[in-house]
N, C-alpha and C positions, 0 to 999 in steps of 0.2 A: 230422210237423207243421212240425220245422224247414224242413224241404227246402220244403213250400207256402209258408209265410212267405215263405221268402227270395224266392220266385218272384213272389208275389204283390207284396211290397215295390218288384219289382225291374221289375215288367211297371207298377205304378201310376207310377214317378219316373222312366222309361228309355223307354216302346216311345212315346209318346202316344197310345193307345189303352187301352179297357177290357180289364182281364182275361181278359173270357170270351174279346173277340175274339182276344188273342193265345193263348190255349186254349183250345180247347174242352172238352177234357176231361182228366180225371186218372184213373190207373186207384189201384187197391187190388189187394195180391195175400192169399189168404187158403190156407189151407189144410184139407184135410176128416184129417190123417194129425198126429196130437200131434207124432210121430217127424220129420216131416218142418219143422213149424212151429218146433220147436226146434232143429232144424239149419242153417232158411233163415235166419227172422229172428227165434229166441233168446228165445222166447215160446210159452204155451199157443195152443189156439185159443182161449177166451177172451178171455186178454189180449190177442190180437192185434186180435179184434174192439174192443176197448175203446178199443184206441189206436187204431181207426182211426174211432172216430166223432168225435174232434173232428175230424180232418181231413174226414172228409166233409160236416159240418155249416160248417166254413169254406170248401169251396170251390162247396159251393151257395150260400153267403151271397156269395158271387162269380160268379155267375152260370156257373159252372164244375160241367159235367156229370161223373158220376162213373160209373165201372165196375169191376165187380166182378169178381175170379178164385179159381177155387177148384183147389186142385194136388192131383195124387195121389187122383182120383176113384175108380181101381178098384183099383191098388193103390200100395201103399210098401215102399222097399227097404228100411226101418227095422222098419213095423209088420205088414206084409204087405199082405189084402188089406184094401180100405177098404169099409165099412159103407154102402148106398146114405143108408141111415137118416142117417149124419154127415154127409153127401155135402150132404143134404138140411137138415140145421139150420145148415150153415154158410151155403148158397143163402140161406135164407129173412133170416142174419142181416144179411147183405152186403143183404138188398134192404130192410131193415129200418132201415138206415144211408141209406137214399134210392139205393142203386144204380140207374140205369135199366135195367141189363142186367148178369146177371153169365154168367162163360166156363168153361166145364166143361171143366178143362185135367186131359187124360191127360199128364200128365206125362213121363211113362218108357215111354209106348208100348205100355204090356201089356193095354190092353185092348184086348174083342173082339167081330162084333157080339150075342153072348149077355151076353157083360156091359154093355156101351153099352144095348144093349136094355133090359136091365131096370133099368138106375139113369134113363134118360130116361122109361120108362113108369112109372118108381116117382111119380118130380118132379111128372112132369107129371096122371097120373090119380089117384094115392095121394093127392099132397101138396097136388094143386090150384096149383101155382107154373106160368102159363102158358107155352106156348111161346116166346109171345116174349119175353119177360122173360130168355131163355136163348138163350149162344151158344154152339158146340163149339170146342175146344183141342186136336187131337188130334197127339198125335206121331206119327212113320213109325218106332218102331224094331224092329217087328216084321210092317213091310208091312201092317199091318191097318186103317190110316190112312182111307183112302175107302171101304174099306164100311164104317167104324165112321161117317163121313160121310152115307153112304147110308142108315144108320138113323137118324140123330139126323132128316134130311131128313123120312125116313115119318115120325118121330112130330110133323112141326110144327116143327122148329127153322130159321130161313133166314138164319144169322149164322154164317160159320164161320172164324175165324181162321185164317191159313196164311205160309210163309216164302216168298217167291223161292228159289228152286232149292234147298228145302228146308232152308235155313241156320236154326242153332243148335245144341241141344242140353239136359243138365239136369247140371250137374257134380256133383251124388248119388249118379248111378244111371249107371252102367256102363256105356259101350255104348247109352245112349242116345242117338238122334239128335235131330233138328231138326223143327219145325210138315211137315205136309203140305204138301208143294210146292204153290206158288200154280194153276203152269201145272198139274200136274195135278187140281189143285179144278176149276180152270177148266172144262178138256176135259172131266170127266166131270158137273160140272152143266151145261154148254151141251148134252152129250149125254142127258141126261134133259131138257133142254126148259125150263130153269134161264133164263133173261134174268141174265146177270152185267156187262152192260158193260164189260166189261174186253178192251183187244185183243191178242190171242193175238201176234201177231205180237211187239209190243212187250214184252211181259211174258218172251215167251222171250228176245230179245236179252238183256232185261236178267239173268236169271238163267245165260246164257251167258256173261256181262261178267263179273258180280261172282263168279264162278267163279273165271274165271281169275285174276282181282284179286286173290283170296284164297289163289289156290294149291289149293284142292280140290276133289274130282270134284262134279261136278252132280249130285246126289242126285233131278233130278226125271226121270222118267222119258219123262215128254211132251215137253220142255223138250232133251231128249237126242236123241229120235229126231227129232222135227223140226229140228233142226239139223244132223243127220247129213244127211236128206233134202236141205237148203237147200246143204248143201255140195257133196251130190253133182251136185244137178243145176241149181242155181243159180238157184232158183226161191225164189218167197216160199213162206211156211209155209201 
């Protein structure tokens, strides 16, 4: 709550513009894993939900859209696997707090599409929580990343969060990597017939750029070969 104040304070005396324009939105991070919610940010699930409704109640009072995240959907390095059932009362509580959308973040990578399968068909047929109301979060740390993508797609989901040349990680869980490369979301929903507006061209420069910037391998796969290609023969992608 502090951290909105001070923003809100700060965008009302500072930008001369309203709030909302200078944000559109604020996210909330929640989690479906006790084990996990205790080690991020030092609370039940519960109580996390509890502190997060005054903030979401003030930055709709700000014309400031909110979203919602839930971590550690299929499993946790803490409490193992996660329950689609908790999965699902955290969803409902985040959209219950006025989230317009909340993100079903595989956290650590381990899920597959038998498990994505059935916590999206639990949500969505079980629970009645529609489609869109839902976006995916999926890590790459076990390659499983785009068909776990490919099912959330078949059951109705068309929100799906992703990194540039797959940058990040989850400093928890071991050998976790980073979001689903952009360029590869890209390539594989323009290749099912996907409208993404996004231009292939640009998006791989840039996760070619901030590669190097950073000193580490391009984890995208797409994003790799086609600049391998671009090098060899000095063509565009």
């Amino acid at each position: 709550m502090k951290g909105l104040a001070d923003f809100i304070n700060y965008s009302t005396s500072n930008t001369g513009v309203s709030v909302s324009e200078h944000a559109s939105e604020i996210a909330i991070f929640g989690s479906a894993s006790e084990g996990f919610s205790q080690k991020n940010i030092n609370c039940s699930i519960a109580e996390s939900l509890e502190r997060f409704r005054p903030v979401a109640r003030r930055a709709l009072e700000n014309g400031i859209r909110v979203r919602g995240y839930v971590s550690m959907i299929i499993g946790c390095p803490y409490d193992g696997p996660t329950s689609p059932m908790k999965v699902a009362e955290v969803v409902e509580g985040l959209l219950d707090l006025g989230c317009y959308e909340v993100s079903l973040g595989d956290t650590n990578g381990v899920g597959t599409p038998g498990t994505i399968g059935t916590l999206v068909n639990y949500l969505i047929k079980d629970r009645g929580i529609t489609a869109e109301k839902l976006a995916a979060h999926f890590h790459d740390t076990y390659g499983q990343a785009i068909v776990n993508c490919l099912v959330a797609l078949e059951a109705g989901i068309r929100t799906f969060d992703s990194s540039v040349a797959g940058l990040g990680g989850c400093p928890y869980s071991k050998g976790a990597t980073g979001n689903v490369a952009t360029e590869d979301l890209v390539y594989f929903l323009e290749g099912t017939g996907v409208k993404t507006n996004v231009d292939m061209d640009k998006i791989v420069e840039i996760g070619d750029w901030i590669s190097k910037q950073l000193g580490r391998r391009n984890e995208s796969k797409v994003g790799t070969a086609l600049m391998a290609r671009r090098r060899s023969d000095g063509s565009r992608l």
